[in-house]
N, C-alpha and C positions, 0 to 999 in steps of 0.2 A: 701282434702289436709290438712297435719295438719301446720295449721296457727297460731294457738291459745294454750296457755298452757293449755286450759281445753280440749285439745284435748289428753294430758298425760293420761293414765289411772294407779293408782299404784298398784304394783302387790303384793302382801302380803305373797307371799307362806315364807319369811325369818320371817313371825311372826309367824308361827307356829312351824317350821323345819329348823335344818340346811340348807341350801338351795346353790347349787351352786358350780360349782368344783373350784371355786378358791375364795369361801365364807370361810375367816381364821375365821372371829369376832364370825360364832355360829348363833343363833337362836336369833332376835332382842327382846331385855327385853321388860316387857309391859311398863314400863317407857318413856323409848325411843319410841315406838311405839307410848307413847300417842302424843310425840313431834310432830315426824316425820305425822301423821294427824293433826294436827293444822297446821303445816307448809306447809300443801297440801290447808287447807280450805283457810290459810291467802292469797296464791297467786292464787284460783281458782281453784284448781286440785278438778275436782269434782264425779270423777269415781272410784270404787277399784274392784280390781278381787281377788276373792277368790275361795275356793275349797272345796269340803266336806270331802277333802284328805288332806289337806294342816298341818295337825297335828292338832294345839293349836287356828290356824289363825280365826277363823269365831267366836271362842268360843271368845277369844281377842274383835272384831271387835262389838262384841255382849256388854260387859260388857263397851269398849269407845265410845260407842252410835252414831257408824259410820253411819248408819243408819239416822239417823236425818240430815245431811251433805253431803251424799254420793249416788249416784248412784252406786249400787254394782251389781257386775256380781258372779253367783257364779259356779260349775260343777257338770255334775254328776258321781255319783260312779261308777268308772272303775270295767267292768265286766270283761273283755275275756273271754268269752265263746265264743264257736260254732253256740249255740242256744239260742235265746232271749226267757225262758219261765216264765209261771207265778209268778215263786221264784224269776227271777232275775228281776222281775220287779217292784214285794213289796218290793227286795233291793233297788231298786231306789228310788224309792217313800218314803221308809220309810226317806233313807240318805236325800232325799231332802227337807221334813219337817221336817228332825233334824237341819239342815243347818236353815230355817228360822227359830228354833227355840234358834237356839246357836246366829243367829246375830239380835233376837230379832225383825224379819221384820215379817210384816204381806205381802211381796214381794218381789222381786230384779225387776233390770233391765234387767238380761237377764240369762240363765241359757246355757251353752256350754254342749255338749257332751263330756267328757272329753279324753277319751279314742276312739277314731276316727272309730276305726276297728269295733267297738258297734253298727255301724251304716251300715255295710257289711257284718254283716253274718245272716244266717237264722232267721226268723221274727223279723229283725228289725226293720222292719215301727211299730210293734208295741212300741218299746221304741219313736220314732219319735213322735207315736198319743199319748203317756202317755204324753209328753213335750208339745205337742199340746195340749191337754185336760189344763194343767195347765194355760198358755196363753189365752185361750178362759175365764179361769173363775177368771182372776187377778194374779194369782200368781207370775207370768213374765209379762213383755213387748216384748219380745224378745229369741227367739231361736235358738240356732246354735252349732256349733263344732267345737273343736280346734282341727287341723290337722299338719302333720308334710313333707308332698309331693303332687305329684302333681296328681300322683295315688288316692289316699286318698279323695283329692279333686274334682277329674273330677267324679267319682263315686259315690260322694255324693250327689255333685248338681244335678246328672243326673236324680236321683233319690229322692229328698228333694226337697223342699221348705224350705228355710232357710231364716232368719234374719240377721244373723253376722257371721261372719269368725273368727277365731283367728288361725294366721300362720305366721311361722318362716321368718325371714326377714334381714340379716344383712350384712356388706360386704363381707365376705368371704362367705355364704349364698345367694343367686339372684336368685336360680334356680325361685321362683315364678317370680319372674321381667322381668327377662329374657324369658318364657316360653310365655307369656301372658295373666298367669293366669287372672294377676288383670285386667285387661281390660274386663275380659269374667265375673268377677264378678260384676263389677260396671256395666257393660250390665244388670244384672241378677237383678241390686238395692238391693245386698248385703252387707251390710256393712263390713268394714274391718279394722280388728284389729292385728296392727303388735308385736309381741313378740320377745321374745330371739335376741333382737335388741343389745343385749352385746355380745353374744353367750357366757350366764353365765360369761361372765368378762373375758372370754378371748383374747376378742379386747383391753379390758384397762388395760391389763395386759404388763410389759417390756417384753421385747424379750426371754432374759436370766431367769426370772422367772416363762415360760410356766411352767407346770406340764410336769414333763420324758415325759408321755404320746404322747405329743403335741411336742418334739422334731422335728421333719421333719415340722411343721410349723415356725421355729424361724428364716431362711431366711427370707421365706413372710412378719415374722411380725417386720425383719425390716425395711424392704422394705415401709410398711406401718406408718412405725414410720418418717421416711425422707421424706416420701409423705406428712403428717401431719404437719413436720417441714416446708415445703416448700411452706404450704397453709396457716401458722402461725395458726393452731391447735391446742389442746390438743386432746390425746385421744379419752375423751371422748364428745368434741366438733365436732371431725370427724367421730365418732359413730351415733350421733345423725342426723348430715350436712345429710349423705345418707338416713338417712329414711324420714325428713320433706321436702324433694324435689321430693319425690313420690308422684304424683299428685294423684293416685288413692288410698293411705290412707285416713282412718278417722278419727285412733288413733293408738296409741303407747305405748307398755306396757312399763313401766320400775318397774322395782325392787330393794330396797335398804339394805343396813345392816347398815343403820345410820344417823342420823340425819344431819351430814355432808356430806354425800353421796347423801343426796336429795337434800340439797342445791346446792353441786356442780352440781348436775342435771338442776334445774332451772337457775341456773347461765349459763352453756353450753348455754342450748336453749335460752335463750337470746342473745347469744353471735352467735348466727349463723351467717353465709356469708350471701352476699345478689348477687351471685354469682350460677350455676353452676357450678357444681365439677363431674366430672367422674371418678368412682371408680371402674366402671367395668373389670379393669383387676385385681382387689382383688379376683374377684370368684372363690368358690375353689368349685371341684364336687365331693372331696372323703367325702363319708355321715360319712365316721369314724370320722374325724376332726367337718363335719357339722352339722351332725345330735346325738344332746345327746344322743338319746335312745343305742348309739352304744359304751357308754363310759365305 
């Protein structure tokens, strides 16, 4: 359960990349990035996820000697292919020891599969034993795969031995809560690691400033907005209220574009109820609103 703010994990993809459909600010300076890490270590936040994709972020994270402070998570190189063969395997391998090489670790904490479907097509278990090989001889502590359903999910445990989860989680979002996933995985002693807990900022966004896109949601959200009012909420204190009451969390990604934006983060989670709250009629099940890959 996350109880603890070192249960935050931050997520850095905005320090490499534009990051985010309703990210106005840009790609976080390394300035500011140096802030917004001190101001993780000063209150305890002691985990970062990064990506061998993420642009500029690792290369960043390498030169502010995150590393010395941080447990890092990092992914690997999205394939899509059909067939896991020997070429796409020295692409992993090599990405992944450029990745400890740009953040300067002689390890991480745990390395995800970034691209899920990697793990489903033809000789995957061998990318699986490559991650495994690295685990066995230090280079991780920890291996797993960030997924986006429950398809995704049931077909990989079925077939893996994993360490950690990383999967989507937020109020308009539930299908994992709802389903039973997470009960099946804390069966399993999987650890689990919640993301897109903003749904890229579109929970903390007004009603009236969806993106066109998301028009047919601006009822709901403000439905959501008076629900908020009525539980004396912010946003993004009711953002947060739904995922640290999931007993079966470990952790929590969040991701920022500012040094006042992680503050208001820590500020939120201090600020939580001490209360249940029922949001389950936020759940929405069209994957075009819930799931990015469809934006």
């Amino acid at each position: 359960m996350i109880n603890d703010i070192s249960n935050i994990i931050l997520g850095t993809a905005q320090f490499g990349m534009d990051y985010g459909i309703t990210n106005r600010k840009g790609r976080v300076a390394e300035k500011e990035a140096t802030e917004i890490l001190a101001y993780c270590k000063r209150f305890n936040i002691q985990t970062i996820d990064a990506a061998a994709n993420y642009g500029k972020a690792e290369k960043i994270l390498g030169r502010l000697a995150a590393k010395d402070h941080f447990a890092i998570y990092s992914k690997t190189l999205p394939l899509h292919v059909a067939t896991i063969t020997r070429q796409e395997l020295e692409s992993v391998e090599t990405a992944f020891f450029r990745s400890l090489g740009n953040l300067k670790a002689s390890h991480v904490e745990g390395v995800y599969v970034h691209h899920a479907n990697d793990l489903l097509v033809k000789d995957s278990d061998k990318l699986y034993h490559l991650m495994l090989a690295w685990k066995q001889a230090g280079l991780t502590k920890k291996i797993g795969v960030s997924i986006y359903d429950q398809i995704q999910l049931q077909s990989i445990i079925a077939n893996y031995d994993i360490d950690v989860i990383q999967l989507p989680l937020n109020i308009y979002d539930q299908r994992l809560l709802t389903s039973g996933a997470l009960d099946e995985l804390k069966k399993r002693n999987i650890e689990i690691h919640a993301r897109s807990i903003f749904l890229q900022g579109l929970l903390l966004s007004e009603a009236e400033q969806l993106p066109s896109a998301f028009s047919s949601l601006i009822p709901r959200q403000r439905k959501l907005e008076l629900f908020f009012n009525a539980h004396q909420l912010t946003k993004l204190e009711g953002a947060l209220q739904f995922i640290v009451q999931i007993k079966q969390l470990d952790a929590m990604l969040v991701g920022v574009d500012s040094i006042n934006h992680m503050k208001e983060i820590i500020h939120a989670f201090y600020n939580q109820k001490k209360i249940y709250i029922d949001f389950q009629v936020f759940q929405i099940d069209d994957v075009n609103i819930i799931d990015p890959r469809r934006w």
